[in-house]
PAZA-972725 format. One line per field, with one value per atom (N, C-alpha, C, O, CB): residue in three letters; atom name; x negated, y, z negated; residue number from 1. Coordinates in nm, 3 decimals. Each point is the difference from the previous one (the first is absolute). Glycine has a CB too. Layout:
fivex: [Ala / ...] $
torza: [CA / ...] $
u: [X / ...] $
v: [Y / ...] $
w: [Z / ...] $
lumlum: [NUM / ...] $
% end
This chain:
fivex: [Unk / Unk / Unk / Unk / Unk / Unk / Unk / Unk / Unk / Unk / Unk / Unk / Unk / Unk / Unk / Unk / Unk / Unk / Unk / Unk / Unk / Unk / Unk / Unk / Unk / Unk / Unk / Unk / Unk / Unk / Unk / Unk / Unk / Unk / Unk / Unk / Unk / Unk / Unk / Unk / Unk / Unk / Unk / Unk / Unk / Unk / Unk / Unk / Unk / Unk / Unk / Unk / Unk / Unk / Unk / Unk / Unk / Unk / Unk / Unk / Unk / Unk / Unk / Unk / Unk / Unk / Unk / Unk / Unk / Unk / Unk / Unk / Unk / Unk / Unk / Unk / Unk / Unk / Unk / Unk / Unk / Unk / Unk / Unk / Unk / Unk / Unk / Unk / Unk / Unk / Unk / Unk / Unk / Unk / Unk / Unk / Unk / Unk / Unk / Unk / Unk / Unk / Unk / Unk / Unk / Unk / Unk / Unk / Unk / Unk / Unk / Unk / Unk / Unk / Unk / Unk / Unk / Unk / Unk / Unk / Unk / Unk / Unk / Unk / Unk / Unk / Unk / Unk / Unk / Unk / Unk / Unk / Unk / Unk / Unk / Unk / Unk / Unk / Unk / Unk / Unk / Unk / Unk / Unk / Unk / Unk / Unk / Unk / Unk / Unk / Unk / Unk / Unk / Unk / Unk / Unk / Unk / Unk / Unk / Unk / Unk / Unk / Unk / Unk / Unk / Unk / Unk / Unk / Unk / Unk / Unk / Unk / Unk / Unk / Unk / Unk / Unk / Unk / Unk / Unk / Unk / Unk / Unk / Unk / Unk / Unk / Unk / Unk / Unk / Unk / Unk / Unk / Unk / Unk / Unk / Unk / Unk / Unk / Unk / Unk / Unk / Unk / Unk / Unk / Unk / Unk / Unk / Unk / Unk / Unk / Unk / Unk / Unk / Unk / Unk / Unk / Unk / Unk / Unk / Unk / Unk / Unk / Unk / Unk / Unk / Unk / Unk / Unk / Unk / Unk / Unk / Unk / Unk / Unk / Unk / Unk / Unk / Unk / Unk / Unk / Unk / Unk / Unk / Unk / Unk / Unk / Unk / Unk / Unk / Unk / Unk / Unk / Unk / Unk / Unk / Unk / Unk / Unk / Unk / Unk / Unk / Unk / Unk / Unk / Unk / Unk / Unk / Unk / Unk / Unk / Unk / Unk / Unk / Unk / Unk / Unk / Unk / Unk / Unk / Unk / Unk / Unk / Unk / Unk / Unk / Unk / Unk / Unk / Unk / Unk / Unk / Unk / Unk / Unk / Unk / Unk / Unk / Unk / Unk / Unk / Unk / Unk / Unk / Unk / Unk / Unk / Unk / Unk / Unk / Unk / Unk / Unk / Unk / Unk / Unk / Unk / Unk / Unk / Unk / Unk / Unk / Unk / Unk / Unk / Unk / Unk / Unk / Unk / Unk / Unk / Unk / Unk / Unk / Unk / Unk / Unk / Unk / Unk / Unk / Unk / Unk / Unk / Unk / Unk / Unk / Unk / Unk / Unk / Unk / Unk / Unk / Unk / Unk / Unk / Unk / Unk / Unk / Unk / Unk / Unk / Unk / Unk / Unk / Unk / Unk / Unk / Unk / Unk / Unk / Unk / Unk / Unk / Unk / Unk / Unk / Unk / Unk / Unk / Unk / Unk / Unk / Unk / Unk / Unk / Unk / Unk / Unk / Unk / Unk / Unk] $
torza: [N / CA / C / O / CB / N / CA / C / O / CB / N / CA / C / O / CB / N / CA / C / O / CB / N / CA / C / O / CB / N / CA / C / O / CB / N / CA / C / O / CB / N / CA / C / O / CB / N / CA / C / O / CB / N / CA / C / O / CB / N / CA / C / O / CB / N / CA / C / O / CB / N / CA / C / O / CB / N / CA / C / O / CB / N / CA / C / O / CB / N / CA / C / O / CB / N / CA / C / O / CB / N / CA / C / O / CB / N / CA / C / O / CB / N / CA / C / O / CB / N / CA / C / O / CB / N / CA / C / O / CB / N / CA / C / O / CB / N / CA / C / O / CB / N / CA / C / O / CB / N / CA / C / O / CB / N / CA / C / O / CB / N / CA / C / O / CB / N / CA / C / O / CB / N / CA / C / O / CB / N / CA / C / O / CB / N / CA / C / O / CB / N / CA / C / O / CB / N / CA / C / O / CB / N / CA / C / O / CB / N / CA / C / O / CB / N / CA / C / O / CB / N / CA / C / O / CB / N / CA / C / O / CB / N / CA / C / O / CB / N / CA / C / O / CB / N / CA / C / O / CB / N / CA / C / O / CB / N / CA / C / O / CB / N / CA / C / O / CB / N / CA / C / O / CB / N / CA / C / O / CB / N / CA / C / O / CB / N / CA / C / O / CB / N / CA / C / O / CB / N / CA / C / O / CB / N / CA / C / O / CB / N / CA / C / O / CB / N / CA / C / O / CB / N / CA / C / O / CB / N / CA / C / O / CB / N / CA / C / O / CB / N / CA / C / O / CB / N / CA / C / O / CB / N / CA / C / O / CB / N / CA / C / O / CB / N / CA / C / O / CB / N / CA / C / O / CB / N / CA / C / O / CB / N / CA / C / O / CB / N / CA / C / O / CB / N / CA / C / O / CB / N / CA / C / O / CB / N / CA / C / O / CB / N / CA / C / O / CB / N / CA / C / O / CB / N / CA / C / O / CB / N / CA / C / O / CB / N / CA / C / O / CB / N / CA / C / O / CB / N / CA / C / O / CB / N / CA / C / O / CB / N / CA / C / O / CB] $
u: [1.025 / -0.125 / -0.033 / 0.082 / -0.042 / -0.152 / -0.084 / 0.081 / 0.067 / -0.326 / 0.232 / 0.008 / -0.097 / -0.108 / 0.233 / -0.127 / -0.063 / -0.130 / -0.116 / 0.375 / -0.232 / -0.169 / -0.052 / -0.096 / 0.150 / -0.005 / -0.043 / -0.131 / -0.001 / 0.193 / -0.326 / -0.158 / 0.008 / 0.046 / -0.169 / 0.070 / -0.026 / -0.099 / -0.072 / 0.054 / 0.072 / -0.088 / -0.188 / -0.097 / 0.368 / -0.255 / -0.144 / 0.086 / 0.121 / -0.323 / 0.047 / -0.026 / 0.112 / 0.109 / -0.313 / 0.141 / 0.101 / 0.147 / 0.073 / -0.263 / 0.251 / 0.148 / 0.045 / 0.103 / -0.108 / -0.063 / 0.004 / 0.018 / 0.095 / -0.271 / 0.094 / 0.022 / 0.086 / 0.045 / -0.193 / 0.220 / 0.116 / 0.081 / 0.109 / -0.176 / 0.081 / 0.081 / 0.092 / 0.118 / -0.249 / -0.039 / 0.025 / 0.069 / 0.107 / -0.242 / 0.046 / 0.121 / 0.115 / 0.046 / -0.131 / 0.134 / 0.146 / 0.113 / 0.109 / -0.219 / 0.011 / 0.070 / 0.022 / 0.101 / -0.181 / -0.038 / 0.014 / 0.088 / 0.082 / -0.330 / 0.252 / 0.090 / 0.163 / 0.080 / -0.250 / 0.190 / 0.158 / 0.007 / 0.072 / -0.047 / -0.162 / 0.026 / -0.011 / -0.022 / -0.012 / 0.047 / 0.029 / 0.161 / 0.054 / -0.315 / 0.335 / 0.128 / 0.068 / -0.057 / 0.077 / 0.088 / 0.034 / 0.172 / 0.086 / -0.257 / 0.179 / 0.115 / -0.036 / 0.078 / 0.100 / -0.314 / -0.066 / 0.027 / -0.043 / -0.143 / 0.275 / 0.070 / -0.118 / -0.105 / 0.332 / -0.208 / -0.116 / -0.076 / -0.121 / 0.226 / 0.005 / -0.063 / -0.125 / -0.110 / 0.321 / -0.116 / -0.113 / -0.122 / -0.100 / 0.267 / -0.162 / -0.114 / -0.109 / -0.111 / 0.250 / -0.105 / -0.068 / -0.098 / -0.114 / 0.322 / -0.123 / -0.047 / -0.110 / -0.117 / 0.338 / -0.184 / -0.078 / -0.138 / -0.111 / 0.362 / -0.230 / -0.144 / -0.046 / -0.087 / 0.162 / 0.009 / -0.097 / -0.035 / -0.088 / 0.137 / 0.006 / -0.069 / -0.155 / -0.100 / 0.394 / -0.309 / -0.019 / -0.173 / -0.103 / 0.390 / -0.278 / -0.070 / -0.101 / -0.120 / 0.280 / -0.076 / -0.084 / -0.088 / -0.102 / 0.271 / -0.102 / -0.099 / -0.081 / -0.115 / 0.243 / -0.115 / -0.119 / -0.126 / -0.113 / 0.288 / -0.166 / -0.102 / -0.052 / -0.118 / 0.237 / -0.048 / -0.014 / -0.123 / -0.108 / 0.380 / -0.225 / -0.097 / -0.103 / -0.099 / 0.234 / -0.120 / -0.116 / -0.129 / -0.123 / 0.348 / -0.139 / -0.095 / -0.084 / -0.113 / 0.235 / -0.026 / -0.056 / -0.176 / -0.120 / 0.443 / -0.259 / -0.077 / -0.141 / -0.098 / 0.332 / -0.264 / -0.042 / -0.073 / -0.116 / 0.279 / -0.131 / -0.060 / -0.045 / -0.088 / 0.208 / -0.087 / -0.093 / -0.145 / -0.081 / 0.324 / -0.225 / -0.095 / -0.125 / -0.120 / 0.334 / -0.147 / -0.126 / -0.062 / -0.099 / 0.146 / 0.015 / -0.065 / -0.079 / -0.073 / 0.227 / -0.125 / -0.078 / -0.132 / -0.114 / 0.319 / -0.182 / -0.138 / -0.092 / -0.120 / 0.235 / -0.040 / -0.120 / -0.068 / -0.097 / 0.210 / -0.048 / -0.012 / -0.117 / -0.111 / 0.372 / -0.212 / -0.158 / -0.078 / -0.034 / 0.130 / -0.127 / -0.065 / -0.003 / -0.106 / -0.010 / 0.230 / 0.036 / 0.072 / 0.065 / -0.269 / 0.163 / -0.003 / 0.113 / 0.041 / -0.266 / 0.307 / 0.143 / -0.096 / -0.065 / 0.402 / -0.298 / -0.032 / 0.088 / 0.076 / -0.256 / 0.204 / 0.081 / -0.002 / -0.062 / 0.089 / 0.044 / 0.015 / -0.035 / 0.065 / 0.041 / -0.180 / 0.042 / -0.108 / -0.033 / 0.246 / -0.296 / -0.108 / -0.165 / -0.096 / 0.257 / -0.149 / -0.148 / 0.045 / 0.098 / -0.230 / -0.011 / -0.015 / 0.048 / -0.016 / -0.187 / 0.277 / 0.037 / 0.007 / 0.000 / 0.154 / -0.150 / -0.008 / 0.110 / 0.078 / -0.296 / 0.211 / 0.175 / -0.024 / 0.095 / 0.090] $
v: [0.176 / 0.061 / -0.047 / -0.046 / 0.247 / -0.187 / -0.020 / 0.086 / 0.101 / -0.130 / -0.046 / 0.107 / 0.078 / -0.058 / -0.057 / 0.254 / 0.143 / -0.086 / 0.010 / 0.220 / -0.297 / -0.020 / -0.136 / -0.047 / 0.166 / -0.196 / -0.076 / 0.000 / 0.075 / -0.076 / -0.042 / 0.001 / -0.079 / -0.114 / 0.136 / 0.056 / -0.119 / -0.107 / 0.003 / 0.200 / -0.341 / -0.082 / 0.009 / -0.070 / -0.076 / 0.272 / 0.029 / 0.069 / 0.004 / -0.192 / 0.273 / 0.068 / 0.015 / 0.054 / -0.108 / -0.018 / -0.053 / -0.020 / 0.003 / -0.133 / 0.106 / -0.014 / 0.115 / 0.023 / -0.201 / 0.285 / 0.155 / 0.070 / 0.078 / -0.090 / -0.006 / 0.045 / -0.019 / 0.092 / -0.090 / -0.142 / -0.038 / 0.036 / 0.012 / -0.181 / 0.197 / 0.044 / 0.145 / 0.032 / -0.203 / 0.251 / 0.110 / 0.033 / 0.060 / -0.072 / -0.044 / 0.004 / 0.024 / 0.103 / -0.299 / 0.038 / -0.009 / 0.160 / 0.039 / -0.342 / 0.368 / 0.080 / 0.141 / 0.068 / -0.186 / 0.127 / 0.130 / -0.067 / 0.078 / 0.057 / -0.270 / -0.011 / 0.055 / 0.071 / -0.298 / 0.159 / 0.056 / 0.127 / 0.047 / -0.166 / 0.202 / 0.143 / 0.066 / 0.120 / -0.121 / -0.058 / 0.093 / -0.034 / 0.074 / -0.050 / -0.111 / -0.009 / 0.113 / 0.063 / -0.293 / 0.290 / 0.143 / -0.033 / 0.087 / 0.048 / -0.239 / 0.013 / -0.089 / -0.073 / 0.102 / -0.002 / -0.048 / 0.103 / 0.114 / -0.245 / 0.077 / 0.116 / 0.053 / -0.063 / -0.086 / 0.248 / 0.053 / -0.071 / -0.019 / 0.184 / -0.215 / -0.080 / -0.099 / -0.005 / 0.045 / -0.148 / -0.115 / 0.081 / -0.032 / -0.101 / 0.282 / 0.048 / 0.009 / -0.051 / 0.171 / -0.062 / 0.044 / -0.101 / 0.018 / 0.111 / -0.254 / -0.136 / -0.015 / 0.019 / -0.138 / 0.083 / -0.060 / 0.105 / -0.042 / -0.046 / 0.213 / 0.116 / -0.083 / -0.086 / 0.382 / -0.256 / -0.046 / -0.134 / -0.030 / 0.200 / -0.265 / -0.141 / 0.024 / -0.060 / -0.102 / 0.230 / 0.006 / 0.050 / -0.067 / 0.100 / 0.084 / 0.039 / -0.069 / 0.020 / 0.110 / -0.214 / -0.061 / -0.126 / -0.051 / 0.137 / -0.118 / -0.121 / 0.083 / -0.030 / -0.167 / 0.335 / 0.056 / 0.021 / 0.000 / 0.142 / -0.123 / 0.002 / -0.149 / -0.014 / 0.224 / -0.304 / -0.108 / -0.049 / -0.053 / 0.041 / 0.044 / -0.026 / 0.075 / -0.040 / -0.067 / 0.229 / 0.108 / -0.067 / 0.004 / 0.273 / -0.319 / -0.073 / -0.053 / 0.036 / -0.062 / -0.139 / -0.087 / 0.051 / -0.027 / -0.085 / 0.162 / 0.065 / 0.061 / -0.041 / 0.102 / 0.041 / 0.052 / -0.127 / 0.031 / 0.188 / -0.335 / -0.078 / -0.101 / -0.079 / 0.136 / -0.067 / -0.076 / 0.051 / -0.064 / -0.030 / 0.252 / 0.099 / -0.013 / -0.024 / 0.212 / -0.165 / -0.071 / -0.086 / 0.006 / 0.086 / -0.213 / -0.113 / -0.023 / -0.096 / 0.034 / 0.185 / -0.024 / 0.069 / -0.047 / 0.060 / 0.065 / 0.105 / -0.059 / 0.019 / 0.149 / -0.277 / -0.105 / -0.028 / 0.065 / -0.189 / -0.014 / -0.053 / 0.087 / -0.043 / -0.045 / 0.205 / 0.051 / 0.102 / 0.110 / -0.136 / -0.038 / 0.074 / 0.140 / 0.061 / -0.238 / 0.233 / 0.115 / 0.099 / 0.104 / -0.146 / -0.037 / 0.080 / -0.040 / -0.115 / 0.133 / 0.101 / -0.076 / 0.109 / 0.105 / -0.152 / -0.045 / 0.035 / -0.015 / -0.094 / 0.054 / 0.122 / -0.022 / -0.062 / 0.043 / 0.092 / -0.256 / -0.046 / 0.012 / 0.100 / -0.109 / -0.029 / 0.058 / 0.051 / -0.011 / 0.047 / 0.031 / 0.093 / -0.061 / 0.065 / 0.072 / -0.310 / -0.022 / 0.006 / 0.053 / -0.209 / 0.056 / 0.014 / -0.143 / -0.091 / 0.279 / -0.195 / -0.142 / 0.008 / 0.097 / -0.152 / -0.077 / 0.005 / -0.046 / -0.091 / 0.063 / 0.147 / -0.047 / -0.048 / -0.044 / 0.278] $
w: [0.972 / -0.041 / -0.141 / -0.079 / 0.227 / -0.167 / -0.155 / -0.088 / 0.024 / 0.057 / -0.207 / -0.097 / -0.025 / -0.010 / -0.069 / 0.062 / -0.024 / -0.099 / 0.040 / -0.041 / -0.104 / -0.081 / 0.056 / -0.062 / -0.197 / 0.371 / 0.065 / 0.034 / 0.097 / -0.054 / -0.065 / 0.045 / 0.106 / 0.013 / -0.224 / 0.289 / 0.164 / -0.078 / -0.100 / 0.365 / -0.121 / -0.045 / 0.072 / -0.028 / -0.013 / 0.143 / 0.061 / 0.080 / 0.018 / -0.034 / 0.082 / 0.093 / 0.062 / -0.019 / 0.023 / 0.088 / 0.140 / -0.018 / 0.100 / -0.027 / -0.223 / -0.029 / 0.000 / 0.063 / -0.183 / 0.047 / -0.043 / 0.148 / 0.006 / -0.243 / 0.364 / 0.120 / 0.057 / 0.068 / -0.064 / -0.003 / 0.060 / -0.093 / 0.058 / 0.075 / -0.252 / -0.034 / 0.020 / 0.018 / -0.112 / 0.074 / 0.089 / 0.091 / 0.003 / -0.054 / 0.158 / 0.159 / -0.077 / -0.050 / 0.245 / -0.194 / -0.016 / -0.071 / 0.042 / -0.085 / -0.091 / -0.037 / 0.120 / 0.016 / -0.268 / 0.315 / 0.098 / 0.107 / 0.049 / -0.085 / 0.089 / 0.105 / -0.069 / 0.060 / 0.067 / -0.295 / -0.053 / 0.045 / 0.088 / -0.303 / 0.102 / 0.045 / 0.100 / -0.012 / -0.136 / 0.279 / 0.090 / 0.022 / 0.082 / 0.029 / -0.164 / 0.081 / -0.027 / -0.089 / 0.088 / 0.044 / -0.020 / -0.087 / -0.015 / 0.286 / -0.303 / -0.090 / -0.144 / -0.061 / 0.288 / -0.258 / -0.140 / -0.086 / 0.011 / 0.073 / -0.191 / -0.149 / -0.077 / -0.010 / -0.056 / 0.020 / -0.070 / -0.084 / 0.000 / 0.018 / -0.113 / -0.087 / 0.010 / -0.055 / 0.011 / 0.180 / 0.083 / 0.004 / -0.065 / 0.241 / -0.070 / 0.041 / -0.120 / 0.013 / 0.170 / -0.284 / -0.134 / -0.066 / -0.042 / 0.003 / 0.043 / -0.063 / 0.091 / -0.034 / -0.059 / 0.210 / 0.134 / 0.002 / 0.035 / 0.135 / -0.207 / -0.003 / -0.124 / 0.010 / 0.079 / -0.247 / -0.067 / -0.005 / -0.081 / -0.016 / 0.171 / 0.000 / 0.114 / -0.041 / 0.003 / 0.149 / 0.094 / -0.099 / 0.013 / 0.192 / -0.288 / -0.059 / -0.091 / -0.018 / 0.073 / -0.104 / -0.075 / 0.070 / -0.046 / -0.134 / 0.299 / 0.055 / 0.047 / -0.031 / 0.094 / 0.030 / 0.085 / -0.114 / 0.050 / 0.148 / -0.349 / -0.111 / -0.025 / -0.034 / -0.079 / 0.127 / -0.019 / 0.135 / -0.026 / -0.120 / 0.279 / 0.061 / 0.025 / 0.061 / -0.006 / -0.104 / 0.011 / -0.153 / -0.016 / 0.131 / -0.176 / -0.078 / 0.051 / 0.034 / -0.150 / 0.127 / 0.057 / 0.133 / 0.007 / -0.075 / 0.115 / 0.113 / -0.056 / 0.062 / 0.061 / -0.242 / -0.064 / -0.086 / -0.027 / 0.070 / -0.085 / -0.052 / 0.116 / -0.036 / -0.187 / 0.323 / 0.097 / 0.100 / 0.067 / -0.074 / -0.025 / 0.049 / -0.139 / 0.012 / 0.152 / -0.276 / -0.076 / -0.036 / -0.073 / 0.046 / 0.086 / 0.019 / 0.110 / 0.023 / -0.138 / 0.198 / 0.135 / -0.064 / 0.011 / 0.214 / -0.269 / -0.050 / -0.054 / 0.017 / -0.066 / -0.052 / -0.089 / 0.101 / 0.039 / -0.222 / 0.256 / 0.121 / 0.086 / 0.028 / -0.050 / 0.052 / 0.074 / -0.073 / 0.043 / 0.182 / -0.369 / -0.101 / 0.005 / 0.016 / -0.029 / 0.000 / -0.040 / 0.134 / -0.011 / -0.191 / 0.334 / 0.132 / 0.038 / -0.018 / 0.086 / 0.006 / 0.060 / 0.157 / 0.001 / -0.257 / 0.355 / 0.134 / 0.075 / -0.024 / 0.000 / 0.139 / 0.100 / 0.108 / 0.097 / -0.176 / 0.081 / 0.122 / 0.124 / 0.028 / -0.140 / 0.240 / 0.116 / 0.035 / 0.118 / -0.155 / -0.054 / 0.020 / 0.048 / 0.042 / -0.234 / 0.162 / 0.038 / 0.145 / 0.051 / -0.254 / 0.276 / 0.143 / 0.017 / -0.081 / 0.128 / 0.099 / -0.005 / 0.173 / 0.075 / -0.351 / 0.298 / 0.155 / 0.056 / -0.031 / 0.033 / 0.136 / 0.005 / 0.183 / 0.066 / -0.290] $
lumlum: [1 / 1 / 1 / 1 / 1 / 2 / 2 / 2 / 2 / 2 / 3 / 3 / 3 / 3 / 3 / 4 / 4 / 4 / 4 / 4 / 5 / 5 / 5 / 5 / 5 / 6 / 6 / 6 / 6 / 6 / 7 / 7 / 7 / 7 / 7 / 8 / 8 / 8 / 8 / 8 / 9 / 9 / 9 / 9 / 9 / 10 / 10 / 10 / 10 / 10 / 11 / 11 / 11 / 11 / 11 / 12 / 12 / 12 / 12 / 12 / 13 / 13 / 13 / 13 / 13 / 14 / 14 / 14 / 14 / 14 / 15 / 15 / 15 / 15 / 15 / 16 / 16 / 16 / 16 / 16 / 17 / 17 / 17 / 17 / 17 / 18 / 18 / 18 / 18 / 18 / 19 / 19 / 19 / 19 / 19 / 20 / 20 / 20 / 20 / 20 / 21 / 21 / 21 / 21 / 21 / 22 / 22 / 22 / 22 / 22 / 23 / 23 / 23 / 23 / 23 / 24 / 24 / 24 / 24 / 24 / 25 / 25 / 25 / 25 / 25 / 26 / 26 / 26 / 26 / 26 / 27 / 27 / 27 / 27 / 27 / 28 / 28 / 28 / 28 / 28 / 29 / 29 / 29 / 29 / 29 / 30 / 30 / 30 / 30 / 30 / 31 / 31 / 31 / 31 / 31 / 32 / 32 / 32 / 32 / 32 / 33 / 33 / 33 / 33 / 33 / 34 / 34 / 34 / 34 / 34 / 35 / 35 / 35 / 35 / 35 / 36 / 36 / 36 / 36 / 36 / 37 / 37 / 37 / 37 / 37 / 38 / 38 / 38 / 38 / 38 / 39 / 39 / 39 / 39 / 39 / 40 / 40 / 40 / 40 / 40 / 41 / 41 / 41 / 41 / 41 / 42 / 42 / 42 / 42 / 42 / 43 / 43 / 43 / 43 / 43 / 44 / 44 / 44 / 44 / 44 / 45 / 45 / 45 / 45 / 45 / 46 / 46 / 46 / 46 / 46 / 47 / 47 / 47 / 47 / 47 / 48 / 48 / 48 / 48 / 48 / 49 / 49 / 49 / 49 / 49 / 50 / 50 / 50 / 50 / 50 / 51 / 51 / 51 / 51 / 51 / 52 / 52 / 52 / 52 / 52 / 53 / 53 / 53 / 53 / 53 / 54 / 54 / 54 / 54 / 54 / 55 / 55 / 55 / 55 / 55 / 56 / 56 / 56 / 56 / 56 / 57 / 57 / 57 / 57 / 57 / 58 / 58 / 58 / 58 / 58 / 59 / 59 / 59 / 59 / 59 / 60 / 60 / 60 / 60 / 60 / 61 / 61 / 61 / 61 / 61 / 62 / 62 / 62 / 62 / 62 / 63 / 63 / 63 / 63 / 63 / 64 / 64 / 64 / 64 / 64 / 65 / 65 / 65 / 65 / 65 / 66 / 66 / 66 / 66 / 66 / 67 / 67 / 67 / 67 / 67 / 68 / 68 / 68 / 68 / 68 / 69 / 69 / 69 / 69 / 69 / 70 / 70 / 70 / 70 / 70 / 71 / 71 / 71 / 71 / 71 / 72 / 72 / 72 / 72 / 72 / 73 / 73 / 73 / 73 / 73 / 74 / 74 / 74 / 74 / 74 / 75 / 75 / 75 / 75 / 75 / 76 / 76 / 76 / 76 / 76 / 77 / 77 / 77 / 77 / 77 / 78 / 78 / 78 / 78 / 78] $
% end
């Protein structure tokens, strides 16, 4: 695993990274300690991509001058 002040290099590294820590923490003979690290590593990427996420929603907003819309909702022919 990373080191704890490790910055993902994106998104998508931060997610897979993820996984990986919840697949450790479910094994049932992971020492406390591991577990502790693995939460607070786990923690800081889920902020890291909640960022990220949070800064691509306002770029969408520019993008549709101020309007974020939902998906799905015009009429389309099926």
């Amino acid at each position: 695993m990373a080191k704890t002040s490790d910055k993902p290099k994106s998104f998508e590294a931060a997610m897979t990274e993820l996984e990986s820590i919840v697949a450790a923490m479910e094994a049932p003979d992971l020492p406390l300690e591991q577990a502790l690290a693995h939460f607070e590593r786990g923690t800081r990427l889920l902020r890291f991509c909640e960022g990220a996420l949070g800064e691509a929603e306002n770029r969408i907003r520019i993008l549709e001058n101020g309007r974020l819309e939902a998906f799905g909702d015009g009429d389309s022919a099926s």
